[in-house]
ROKOL-440619 format. One record per atom (N, C-alpha, C): residue in three letters; z negated, x negated, y. Coordinates in steps of 0.001 Angstrom, whole numbers, padded with zeros to 6 digits, always signed. Atoms other than C-alpha are relative to their C-alpha. Example, Ala and Ser with C-alpha at 12.3 -4.5 7.8 and 13.67 -1.06 7.14 Angstrom:
<rs>
ala+000000-000890-001190/ala-007800-012300-004500/ala+000000-000900+001200/ser+000060+000820-001190/ser-007140-013670-001060/ser-000730+000770+001090/
</rs>
This chain:
<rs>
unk-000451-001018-000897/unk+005975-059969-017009/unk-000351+001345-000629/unk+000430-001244+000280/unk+004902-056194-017224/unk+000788+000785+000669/unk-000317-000652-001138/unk+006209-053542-015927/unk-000997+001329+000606/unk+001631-000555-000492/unk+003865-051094-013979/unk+000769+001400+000183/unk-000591-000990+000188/unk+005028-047280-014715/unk-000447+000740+001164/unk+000576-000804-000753/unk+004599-045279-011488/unk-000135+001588-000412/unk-000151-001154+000443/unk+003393-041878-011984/unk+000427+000712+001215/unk-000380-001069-000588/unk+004793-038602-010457/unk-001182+000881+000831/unk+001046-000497-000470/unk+002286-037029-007804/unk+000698+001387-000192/unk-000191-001849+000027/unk+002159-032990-008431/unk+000511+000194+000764/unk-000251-000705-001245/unk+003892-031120-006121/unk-001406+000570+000605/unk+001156-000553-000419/unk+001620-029691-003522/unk-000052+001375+000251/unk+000675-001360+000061/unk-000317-026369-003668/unk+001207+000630+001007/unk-000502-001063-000798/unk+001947-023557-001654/unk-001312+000513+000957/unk+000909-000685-000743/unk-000203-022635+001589/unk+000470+001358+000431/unk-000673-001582-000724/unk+000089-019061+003147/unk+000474+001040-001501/unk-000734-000865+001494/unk+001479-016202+000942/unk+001084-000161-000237/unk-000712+000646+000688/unk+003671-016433-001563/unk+000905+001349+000145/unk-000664-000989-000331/unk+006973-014583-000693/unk+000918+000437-000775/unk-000669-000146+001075/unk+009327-012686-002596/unk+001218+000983+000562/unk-000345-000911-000471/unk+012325-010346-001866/unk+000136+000502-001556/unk-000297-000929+000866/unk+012761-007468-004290/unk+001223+001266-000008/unk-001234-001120-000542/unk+015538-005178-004793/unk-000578+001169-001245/unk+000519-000864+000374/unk+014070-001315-006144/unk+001294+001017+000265/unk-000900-001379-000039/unk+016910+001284-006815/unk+000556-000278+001008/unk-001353+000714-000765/unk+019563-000970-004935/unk-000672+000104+001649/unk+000465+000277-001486/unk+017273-001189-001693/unk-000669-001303-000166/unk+001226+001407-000317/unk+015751-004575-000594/unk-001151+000093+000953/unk+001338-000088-001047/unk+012307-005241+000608/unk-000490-001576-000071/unk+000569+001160-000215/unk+010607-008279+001704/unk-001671+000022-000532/unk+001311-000029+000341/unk+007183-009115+000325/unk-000969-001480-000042/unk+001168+000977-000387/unk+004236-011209+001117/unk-001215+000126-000889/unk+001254-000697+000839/unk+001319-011395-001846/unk-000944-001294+000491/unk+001333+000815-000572/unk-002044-013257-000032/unk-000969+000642-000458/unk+001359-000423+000289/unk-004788-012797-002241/unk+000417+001678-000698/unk+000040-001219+000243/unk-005155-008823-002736/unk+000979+000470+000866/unk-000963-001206-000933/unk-002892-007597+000097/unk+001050-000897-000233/unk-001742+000363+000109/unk+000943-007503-000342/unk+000104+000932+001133/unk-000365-000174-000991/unk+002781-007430+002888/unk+001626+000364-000486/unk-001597-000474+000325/unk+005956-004749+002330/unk+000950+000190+000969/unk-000318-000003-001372/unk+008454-004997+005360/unk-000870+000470+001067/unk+000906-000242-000333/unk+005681-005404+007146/unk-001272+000920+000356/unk+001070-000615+000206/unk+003224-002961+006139/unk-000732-000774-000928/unk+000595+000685+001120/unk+000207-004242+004552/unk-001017+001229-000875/unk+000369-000996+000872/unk-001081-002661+001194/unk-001130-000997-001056/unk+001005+000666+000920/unk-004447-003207-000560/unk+000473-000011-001858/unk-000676-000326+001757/unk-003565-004337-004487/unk-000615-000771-000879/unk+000671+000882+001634/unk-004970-005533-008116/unk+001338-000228-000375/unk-001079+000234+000856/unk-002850-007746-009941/unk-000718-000741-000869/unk+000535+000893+001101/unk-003531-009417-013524/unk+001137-000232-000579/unk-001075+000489+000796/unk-001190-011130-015608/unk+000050+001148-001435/unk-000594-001319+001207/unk+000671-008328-018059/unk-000017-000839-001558/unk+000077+000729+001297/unk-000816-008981-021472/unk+000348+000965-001134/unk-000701-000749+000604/unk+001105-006145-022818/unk-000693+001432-001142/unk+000873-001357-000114/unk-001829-003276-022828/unk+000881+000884+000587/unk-000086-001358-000953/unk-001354+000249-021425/unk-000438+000339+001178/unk+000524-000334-000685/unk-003909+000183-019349/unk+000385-000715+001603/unk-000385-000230-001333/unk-003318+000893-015765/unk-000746-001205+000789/unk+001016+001125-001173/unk-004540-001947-012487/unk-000504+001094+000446/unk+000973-001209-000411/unk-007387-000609-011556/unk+000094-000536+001930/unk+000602+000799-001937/unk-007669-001377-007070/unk-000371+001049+000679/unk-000136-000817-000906/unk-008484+000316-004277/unk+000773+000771+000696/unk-001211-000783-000435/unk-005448+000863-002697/unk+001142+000160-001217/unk-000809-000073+000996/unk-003742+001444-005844/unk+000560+001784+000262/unk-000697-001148-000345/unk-000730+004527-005413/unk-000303+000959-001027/unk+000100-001225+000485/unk-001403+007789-007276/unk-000978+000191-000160/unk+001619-000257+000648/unk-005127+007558-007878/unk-000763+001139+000734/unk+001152-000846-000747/unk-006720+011146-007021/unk+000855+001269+000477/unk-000355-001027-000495/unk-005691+014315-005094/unk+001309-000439+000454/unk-001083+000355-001368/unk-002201+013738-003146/unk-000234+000727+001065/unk+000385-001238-001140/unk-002502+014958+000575/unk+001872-000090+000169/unk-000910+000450-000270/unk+000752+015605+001333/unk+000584+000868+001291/unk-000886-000737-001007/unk+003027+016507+004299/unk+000392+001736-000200/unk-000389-001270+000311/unk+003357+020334+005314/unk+001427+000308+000507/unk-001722-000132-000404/unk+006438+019895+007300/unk+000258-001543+000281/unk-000407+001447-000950/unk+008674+016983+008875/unk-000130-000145+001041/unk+000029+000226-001833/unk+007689+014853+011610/unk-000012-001345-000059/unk+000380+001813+000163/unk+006297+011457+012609/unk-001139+000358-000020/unk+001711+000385+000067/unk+002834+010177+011595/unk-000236-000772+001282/unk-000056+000665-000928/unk+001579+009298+015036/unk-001530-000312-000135/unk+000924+000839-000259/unk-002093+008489+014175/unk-000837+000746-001258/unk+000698+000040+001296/unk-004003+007997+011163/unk-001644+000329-000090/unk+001482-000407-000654/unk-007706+009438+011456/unk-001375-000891-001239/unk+000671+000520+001212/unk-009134+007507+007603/unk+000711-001456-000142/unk-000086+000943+000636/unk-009259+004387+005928/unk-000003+000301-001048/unk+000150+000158+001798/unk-008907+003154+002235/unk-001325-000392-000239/unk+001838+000298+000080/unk-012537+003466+000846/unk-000533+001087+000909/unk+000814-001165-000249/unk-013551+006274+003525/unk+000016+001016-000606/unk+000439-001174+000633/unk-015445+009356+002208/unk+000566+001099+000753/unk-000352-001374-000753/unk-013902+012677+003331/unk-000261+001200-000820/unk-000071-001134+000373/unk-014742+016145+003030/unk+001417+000996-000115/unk-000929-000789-000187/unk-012613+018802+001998/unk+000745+000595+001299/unk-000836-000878-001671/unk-010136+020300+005195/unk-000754-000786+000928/unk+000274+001156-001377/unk-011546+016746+007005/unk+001182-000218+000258/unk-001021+000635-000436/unk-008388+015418+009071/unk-000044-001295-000589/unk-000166+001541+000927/unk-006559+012556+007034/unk+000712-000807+001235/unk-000956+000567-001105/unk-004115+012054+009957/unk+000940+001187+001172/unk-000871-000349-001179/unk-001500+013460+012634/unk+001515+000149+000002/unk-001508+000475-000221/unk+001838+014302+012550/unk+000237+001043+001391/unk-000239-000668-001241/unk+004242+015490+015498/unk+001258+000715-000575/unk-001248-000807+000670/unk+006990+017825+014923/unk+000254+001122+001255/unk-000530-001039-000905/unk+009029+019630+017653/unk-000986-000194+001445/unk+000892+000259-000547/unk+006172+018208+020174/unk-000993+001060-000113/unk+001498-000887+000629/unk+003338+020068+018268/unk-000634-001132-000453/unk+001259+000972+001196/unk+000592+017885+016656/unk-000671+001071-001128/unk+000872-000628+000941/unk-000895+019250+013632/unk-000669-001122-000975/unk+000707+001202+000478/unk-003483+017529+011651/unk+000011+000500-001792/unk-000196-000525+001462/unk-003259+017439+008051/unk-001340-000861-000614/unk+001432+000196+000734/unk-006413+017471+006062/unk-000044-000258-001197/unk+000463+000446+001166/unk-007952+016397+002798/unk+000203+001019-000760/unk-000337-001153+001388/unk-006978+019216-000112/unk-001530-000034-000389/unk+001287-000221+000552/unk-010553+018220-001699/unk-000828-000931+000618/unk+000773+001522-000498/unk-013265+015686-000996/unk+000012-000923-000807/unk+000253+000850+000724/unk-013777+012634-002122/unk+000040-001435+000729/unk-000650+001037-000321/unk-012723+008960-001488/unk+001646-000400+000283/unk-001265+000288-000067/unk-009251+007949+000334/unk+000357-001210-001019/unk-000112+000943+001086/unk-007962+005840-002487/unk+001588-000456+000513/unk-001401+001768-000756/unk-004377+004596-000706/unk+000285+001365+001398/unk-000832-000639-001064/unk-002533+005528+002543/unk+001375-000133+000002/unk-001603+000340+000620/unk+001423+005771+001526/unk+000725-000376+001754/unk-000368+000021-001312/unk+001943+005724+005802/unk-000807-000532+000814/unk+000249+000232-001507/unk+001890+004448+009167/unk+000507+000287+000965/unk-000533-001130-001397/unk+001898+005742+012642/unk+001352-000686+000116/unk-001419+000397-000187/unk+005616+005885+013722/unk+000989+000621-001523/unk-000701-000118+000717/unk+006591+006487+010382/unk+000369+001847-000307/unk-000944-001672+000135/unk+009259+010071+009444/unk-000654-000715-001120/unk+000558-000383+001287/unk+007689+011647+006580/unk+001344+001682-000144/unk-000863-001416+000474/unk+009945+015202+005021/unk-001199+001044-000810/unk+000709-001021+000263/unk+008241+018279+004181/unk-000304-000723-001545/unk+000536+000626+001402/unk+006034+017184+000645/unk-000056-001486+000047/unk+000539+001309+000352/unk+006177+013731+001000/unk-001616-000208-000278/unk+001216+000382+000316/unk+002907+012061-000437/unk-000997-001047+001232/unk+000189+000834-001185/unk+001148+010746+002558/unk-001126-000992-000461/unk+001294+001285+000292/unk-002275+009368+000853/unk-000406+001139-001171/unk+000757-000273+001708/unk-004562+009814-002292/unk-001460+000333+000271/unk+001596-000108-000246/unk-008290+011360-001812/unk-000676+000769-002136/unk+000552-000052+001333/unk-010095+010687-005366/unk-001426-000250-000102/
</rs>
């Protein structure tokens, strides 16, 4: 007589993105990481991630937050329409986007030229006088 040891099959792979909630200075957010884009209560944001091998050096991505000029809000309103992408080239005093305030539109432009390197907003969204709306580097 023998006995015949069955083995343990792996668990299987996780399909779809892998979800997480986070709590940041006692607020919660929901998050979705598929690949490069993390989905933040449902906004999605281009991102580099590498496993922290306890360097200095910064993730380098595309949509990575502070990289470059800030454009930022001249007053408060809503962002009702976004005129760039992450990765488009803009000239200096090109329109980045749209806000509304008091039913005025004013368009708020690029500070310098260069490359939009993130967009911190989306249409619909209240911004306050200075907020950081996007990055042109």
């Amino acid at each position: 007589m023998r006995k015949i040891e069955k083995k343990e099959e792996a668990p299987a792979a996780p399909t779809g993105p892998a979800r997480y909630k986070v709590s940041v200075n006692g607020r919660d957010y929901s998050i979705a990481i598929d690949g490069d884009t993390a989905t933040v209560d449902g906004r999605a944001f281009n991102v580099g991630m590498r496993p922290d091998t306890g360097d200095a050096a910064p993730v380098a991505a595309a949509g990575a937050s502070g990289g470059g000029t800030p454009v930022k809000a001249e007053m408060p309103g809503k962002v009702i329409r976004l005129l760039v992408h992450v990765g488009d080239h803009v000239e200096a005093g090109e329109g980045v986007l749209v806000l509304e305030a008091m039913k005025m539109e004013m368009q708020i432009t690029a500070p310098s030229g260069g490359t939009v390197t993130d967009i911190a907003v989306a249409a619909g969204d209240q911004v306050a006088a200075g907020d950081v709306l996007a990055h042109v580097g």
